[in-house]
N, C-alpha and C positions, 0 to 999 in steps of 0.2 A: 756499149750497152744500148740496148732498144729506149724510145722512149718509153714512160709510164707515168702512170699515176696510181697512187695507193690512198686509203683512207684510214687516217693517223687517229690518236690521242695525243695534243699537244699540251702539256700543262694543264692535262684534266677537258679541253674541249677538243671536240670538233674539229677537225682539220684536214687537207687534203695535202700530200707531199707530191711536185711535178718532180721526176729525174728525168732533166733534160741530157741531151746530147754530150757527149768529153766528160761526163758524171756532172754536169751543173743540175744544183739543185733548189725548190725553191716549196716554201711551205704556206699556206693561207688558212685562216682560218671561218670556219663557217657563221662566226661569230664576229661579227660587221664589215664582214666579207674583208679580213684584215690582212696583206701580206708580211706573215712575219718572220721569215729569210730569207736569204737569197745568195747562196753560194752557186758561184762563177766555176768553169775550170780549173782557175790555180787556187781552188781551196779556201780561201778567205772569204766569210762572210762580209759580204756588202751595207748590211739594216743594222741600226743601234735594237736594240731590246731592252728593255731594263731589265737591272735584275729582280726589281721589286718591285713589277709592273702588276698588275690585278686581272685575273683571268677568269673570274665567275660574274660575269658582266653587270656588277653594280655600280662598276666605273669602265671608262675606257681602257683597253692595253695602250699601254706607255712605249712604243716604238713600233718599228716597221712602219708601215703605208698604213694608216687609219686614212677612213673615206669620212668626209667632213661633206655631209645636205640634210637639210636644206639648206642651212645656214653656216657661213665662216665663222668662227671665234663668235665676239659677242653684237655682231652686225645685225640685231633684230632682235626678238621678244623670246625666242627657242632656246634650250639648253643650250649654252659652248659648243659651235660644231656642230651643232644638228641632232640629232638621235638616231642616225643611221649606225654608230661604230655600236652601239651596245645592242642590237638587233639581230637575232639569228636570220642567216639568209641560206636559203635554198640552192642547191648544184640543180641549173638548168642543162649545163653542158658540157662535156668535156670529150677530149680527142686527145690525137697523138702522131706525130708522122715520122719521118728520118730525121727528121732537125728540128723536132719541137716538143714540147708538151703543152696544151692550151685550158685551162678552165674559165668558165662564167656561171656567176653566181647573183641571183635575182632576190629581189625585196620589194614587193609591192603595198600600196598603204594599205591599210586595215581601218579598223573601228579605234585601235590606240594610236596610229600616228592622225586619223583626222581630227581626233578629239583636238590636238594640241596645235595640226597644220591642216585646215583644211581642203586639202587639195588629193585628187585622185593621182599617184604615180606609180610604173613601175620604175627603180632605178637596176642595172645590170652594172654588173664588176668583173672583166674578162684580165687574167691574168694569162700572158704567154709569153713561155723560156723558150729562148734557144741557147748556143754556145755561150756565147759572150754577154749575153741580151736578155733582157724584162721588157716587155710591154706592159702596160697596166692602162685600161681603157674602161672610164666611168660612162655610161649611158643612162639616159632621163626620158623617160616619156611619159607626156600629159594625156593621162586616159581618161582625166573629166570633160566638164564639159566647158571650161572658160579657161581664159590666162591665167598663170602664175610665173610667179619671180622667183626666182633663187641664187645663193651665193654659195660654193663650195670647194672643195680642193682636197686631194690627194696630200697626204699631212706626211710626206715621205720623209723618214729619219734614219739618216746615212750612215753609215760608220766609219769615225776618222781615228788615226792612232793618237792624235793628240791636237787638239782645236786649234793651240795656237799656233800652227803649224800648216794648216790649210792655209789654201789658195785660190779662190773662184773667180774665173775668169769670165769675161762676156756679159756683163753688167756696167760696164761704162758708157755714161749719159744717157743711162735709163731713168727716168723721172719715180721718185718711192716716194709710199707716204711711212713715215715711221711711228710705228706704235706708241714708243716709247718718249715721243717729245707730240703727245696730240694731235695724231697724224697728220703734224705738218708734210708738205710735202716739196720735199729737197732732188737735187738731181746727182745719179751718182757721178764723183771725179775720177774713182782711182781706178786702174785697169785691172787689179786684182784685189778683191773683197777677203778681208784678212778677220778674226777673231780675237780681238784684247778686251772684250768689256761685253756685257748681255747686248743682243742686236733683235732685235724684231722689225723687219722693213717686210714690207708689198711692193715690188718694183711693178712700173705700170706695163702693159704690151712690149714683152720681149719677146720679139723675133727669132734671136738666133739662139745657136746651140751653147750652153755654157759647158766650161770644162772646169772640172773641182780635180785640184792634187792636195793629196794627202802622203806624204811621205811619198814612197817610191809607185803609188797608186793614183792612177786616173782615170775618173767615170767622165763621159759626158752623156749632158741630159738634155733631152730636148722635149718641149710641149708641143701638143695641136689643141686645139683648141680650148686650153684654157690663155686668157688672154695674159695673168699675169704669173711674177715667182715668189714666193714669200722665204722667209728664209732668214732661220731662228732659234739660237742659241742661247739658254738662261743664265747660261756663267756661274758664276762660284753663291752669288747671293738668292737670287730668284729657284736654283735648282735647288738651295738647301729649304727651301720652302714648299717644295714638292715631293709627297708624303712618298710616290710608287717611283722615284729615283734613287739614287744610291746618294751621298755628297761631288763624289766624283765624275759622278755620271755626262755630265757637261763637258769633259774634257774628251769622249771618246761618240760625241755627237754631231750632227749638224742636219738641220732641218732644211733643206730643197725643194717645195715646196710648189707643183704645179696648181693652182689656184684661180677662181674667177671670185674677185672681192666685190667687185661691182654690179648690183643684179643681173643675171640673163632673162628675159622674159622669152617664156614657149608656151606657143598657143595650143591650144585644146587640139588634141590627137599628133601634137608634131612630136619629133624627139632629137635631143639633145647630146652631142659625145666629145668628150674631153680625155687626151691620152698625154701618159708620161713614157718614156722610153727613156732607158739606162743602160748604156754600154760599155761596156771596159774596154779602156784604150792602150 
């Protein structure tokens, strides 16, 4: 099959479907320029979704790749995460070759994100499949006239067939701060990062590629230029707290999480790009 792209109705919005190469396929939506599938060639979907995630942007959707700027979680005076996910964004570009299907999808400030964040940006969101593969490539550029800081990340929610069960590799004596004890910050010990209890950590400057198995399935993921990995599961008590999850929801999740928690500063006209890549291995 050639590649394509078509423009969907996904749960009532906006969305564009890539049919990439071997039938992988992968869907975004125009609304916080959000990737929310991603099926490979052997058929299984790769992204948690919820089932009771909210699609009329009065809140964020609850799975796939949410884009999180200016702001990480609650690192600053901004909504959770910024106010890019509930934001309609614009198809600047899209293409197609023998082995890919590519989209990018643009949001630049206005008169409601200055009110709240002062600062001139456009941000881009380039999505591209191929066979086996997702790129997903966040770009920032300062089109005012002075510096700004921000902190952000690619809030990518995996799908495993049973949490406890995973395996992520490639995080040992990576320095984290963890959420969940005051961001103290501890260093990881163990070779593989395992799921028994709710985890919320920010490992610092990870290098290398990590590999997550999940049953008889393995992705490996690799960053550029976000400097750290966040990566975060609510477990049985903090998920029954969250209204657009299921109870269960935690058990068929895991958050991977390419992120820069520690401000970037970019000066007036530069710009800024942060990528995640996901492979099946």
């Amino acid at each position: 099959m050639t590649p394509s792209i078509e423009s969907i109705q996904f749960h009532g919005i906006d969305a564009l479907r890539l049919n990439g190469p071997r039938g992988a396929k992968a869907i975004i939506s125009k609304l916080g320029a959000q990737v929310l599938s991603w099926i490979p060639p052997d058929g299984k979907e790769r992204l948690f979704l919820s089932e009771q995630a909210v699609f009329d942007g009065s809140a964020a959707i609850r799975g796939g790749v949410p884009v999180c700027f200016p702001q990480f979680a609650g690192l600053g005076d901004l909504p959770k995460h910024g106010f890019v996910r509930t934001r309609e964004w614009m198809v600047s570009a899209q293409r197609t070759g023998d082995g890919f299907a590519l989209v990018t999808l643009e949001l630049a400030s206005d008169d409601a994100t200055l009110a709240i964040w002062p600062h001139a940006f456009v941000a881009e969101l380039t999505l591209m499949l191929e066979d086996d593969r997702i790129d997903l490539e966040l770009s920032v550029t300062n089109t005012g006239g002075s510096e700004f800081s921000f902190t952000g990340a690619l809030h990518s929610y995996l799908r495993v067939a049973h949490a406890e069960e995973i395996a992520l590799q490639g995080l040992e004596g990576a320095e984290f701060r963890d959420a969940l004890n005051g961001n103290r910050v501890s260093r990881e010990s163990r070779e593989e990062l395992t799921v028994d209890s709710e985890i919320d950590r920010a490992y610092l400057n990870v290098k290398a590629p990590l590999l997550l198995h999940s049953g008889k399935q393995k992705l490996v993921l690799q960053n550029q230029g976000f400097p750290d990995v966040v990566v975060w599961n609510p477990y049985v008590d903090r998920c029954a707290e969250l209204k657009d999850m299921p109870p269960n929801g935690w058990r068929h999740m895991l958050c991977v999480e390419a992120a820069a928690i520690r401000p970037i500063s970019l000066p007036a006209g530069e710009e800024w790009y942060g990528r995640q890549t996901m492979v099946v291995a």
